[in-house]
N, C-alpha and C positions, 0 to 999 in steps of 0.2 A: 429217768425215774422208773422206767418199766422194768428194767433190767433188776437194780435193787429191790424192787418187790416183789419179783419173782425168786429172787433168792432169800429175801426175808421167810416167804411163804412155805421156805423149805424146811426151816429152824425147829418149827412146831413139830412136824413129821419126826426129823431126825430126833428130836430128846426121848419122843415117846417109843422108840425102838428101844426094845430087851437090849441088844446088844453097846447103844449109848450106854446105860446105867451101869452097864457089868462090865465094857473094856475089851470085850472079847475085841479079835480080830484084831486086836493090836501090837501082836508078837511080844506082850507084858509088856511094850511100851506105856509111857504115863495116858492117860487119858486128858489130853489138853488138845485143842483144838483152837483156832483162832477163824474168826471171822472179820476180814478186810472189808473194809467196803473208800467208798472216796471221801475225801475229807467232808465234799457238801452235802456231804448225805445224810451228815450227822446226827440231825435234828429228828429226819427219819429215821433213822436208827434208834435213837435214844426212846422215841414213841414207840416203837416195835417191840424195844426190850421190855417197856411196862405193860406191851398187850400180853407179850410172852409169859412173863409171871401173873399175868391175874388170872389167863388160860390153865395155869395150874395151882391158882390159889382157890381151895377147896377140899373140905373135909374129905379123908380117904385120896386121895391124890398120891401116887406113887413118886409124884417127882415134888421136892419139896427145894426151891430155887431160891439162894439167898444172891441180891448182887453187893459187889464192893466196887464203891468209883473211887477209883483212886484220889482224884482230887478232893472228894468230902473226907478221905480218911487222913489226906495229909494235913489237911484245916483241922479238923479235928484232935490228930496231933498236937498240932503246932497249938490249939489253946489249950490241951491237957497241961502242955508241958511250958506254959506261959510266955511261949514266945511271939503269938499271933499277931502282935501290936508293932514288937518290935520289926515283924518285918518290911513293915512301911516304913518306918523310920530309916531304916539301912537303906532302903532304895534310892528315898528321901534323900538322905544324908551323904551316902556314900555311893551310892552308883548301881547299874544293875550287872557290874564287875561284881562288886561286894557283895550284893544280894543271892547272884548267883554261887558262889562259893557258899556263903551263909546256910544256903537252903543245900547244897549237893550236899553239905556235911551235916546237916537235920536227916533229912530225907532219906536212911537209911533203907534198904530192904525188911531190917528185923522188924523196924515201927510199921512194916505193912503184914509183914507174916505173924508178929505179934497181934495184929488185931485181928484178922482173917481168925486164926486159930481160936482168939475169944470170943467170936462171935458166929464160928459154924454150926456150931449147937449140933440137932439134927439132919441138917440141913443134906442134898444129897446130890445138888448139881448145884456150881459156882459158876457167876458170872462176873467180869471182870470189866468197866466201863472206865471212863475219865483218863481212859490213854494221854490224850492229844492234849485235856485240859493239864495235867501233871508237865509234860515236856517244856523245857527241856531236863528241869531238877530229878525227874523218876523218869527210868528209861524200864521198857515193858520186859526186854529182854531179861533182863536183871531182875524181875519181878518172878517171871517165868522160871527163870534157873533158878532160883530160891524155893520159892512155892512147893517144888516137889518134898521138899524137908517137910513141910506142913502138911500137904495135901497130896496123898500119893495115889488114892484109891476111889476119888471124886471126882467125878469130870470137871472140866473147868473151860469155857469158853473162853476167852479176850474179844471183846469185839474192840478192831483196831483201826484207825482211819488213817488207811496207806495201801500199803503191794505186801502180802506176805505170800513165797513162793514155794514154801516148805526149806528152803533155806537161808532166809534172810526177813527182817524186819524193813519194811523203809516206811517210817512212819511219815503222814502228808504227801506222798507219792515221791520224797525229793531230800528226806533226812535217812540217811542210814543208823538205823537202831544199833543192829549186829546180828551175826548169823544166828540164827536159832533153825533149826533143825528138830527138837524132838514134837511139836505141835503140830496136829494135820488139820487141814484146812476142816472150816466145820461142812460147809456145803458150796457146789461152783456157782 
């Protein structure tokens, strides 16, 4: 656990550097970043992420931090668009074959980039949570290669529970996402 909160304690530094919020240094690559940590840390992590935003929730605040968990926005989909109930039913009924197909072909990319988009407002650093709860229907890589249509000029965190090497995803230490490449690590 020391290890993890020594690199938790890094997150707060890095955001507050000029060059986080502007991209410099990044050859005009996207500003996305991913922070790995191990699956059991989760829990830790997920408390860190809400010290994170309250540390800069405050009038006059230069960083103004929306997060999006993937998993409340696919629930959330999923009852917009009235299907919420029915997915128990199919698990129920038909298997978690069925289920699974059901949901990879809900579970679009747009219905995340469409709501990312409606609800950035001002917002001026993204965070990106509920990796591991989404998988296997949302795969982060696929979120990531989308995303930059949306958000090209925002930094954007993933915190991911797995190995990210700057070339590959493997989410849980043991599923292969896919390669991604353009995200640099947020901190070692």
């Amino acid at each position: 656990m020391a290890n993890i909160n020594r690199r938790l304690d890094k997150i707060i530094p890095k955001i507050k550097e000029r060059q986080f919020i502007e991209g410099r240094g990044l050859g005009n690559e996207i500003s996305f970043y991913v922070f790995d940590y191990e699956p059991n840390e989760e829990l830790v992590v997920r408390d860190y992420v809400n010290h994170i935003k309250r540390e800069f929730c405050y009038e006059g605040s230069e960083r103004r931090i929306i997060e999006f968990d993937l998993y409340k926005t696919l629930i959330e989909s999923a009852k917009e668009k009235r299907i919420f109930d029915r997915i128990f039913d199919i698990e129920k009924n038909q298997g978690k074959d069925a289920l699974y197909k059901a949901m990879t072909t809900f579970a679009k990319p747009d219905i995340f980039l469409g709501k990312f988009k409606e609800q950035l407002g001002d917002h001026n650093v993204v965070f990106i949570t509920g990796v591991g709860k989404v998988y296997p229907f949302v795969r982060s890589h696929t979120i990531l290669n989308n995303l930059q249509e949306v958000i090209d000029k925002i930094p954007v965190v993933m915190f991911f529970p797995g190995k990210y090497d700057t070339q590959s995803l493997q989410l849980f230490g043991k599923f292969k996402d896919d390669n991604y490449y353009r995200a640099f690590r947020l901190v070692d």
